[in-house]
N, C-alpha and C positions, 0 to 999 in steps of 0.2 A: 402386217403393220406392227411388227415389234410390239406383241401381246396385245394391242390395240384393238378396238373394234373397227370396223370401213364406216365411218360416221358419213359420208357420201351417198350410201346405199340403206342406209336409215330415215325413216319418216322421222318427223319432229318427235313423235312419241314414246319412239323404240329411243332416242336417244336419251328425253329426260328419264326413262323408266334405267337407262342401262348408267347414267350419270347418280342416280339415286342408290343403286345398287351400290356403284363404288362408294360413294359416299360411306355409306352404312358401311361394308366393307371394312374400312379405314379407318372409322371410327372404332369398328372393331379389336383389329389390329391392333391399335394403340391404348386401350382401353386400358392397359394395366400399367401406362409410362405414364408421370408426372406432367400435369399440364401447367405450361409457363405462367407466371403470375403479368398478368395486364396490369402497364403502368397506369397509374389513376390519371398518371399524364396524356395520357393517348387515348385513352378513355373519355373524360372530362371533353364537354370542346368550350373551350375559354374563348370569351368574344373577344379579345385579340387576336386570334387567327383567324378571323373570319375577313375573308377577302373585301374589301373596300376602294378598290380601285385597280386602274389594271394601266399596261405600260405597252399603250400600242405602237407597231413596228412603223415608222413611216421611211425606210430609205428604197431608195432606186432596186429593181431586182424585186422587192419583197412580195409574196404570194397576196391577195388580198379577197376576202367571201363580199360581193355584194348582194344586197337585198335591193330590188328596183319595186319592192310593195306589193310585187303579185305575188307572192310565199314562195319565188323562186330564187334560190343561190348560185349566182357563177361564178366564175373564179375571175381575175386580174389579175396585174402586178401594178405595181407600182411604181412611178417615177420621181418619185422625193417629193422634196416643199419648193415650193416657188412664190418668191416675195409677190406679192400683188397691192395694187389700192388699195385702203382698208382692212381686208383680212388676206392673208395670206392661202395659197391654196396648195393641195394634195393631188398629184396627178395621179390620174387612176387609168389604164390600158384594159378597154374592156372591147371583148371579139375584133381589134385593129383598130376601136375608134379610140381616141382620146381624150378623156374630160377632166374637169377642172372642179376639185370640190373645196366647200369652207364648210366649216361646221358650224351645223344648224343652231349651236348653244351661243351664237356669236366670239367663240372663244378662239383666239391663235392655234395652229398648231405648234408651232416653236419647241422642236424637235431640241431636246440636247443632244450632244455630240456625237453619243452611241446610237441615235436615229430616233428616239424614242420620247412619245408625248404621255403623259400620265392622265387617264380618261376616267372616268367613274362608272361608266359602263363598258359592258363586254362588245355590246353593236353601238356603233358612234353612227348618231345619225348625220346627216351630211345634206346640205344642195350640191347637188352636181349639173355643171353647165358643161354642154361642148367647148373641146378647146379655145372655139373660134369665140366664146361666149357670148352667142344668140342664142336668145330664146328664152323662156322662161325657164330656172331651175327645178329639176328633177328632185324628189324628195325620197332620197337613199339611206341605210344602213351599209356600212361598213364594217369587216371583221379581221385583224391579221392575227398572226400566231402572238398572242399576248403573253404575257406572265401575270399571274394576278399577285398584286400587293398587300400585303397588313397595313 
């Protein structure tokens, strides 16, 4: 494996022990070269970078993690926004069925044009009805690939 060790054929222990080796190694090795000076910029973490909201995906196509409350996640896609009575809903494609969610904060989702609602948390909590919407709603989390904001 090109100098490598068969990490494969290694228990967990042989690997940290053989990981710490190089380390140490390397550290060696470079012992007598100049180490770069760390920006106080990168260093420092300034509460302006600290993520404060996030920009979740909602168009047609897009991958989505549900949480249905039992600690279990499975995937969807999604089928965009669709106007409804009072709040507007997120169609969610989960194992062939289709449902219908608004967000539990009573908020729109009114997607800007790039597909994208700006949320304050990472899982949006959601009811979800069947499409046909009978029934009582279902009390979900929702996740897509976000980008977190400043």
């Amino acid at each position: 494996m090109s100098g490598r060790e068969d990490f494969d054929a290694m228990t967990p222990e042989e690997i940290a022990a053989w990981a710490a080796r190089d380390w140490a190694e390397g550290l060696e090795a470079n012992a007598d070269k100049p180490k770069p000076r760390i920006s106080r910029v990168k260093r420092d973490d300034y509460p302006h970078w600290k993520v404060v909201a996030y920009e979740f995906h909602t168009s047609p196509g897009e991958r989505v993690l549900v949480d249905r409350g039992d600690g279990e996640q499975l995937e969807g896609r999604l089928g965009g926004v669709r106007p409804a009575s009072g709040q507007d809903v997120l169609i969610v494609d989960l194992a062939g069925e289709t449902w219908a969610c608004v967000r539990a904060d009573g908020e729109q989702w009114a997607p800007k044009p790039n597909g994208r609602v700006r949320v304050e948390q990472l899982a949006v909590p959601v009811l979800a009805r069947r499409d046909e919407g009978s029934g009582r709603p279902a009390r979900w989390t929702l996740q897509t690939n976000m980008e977190g904001q400043p």
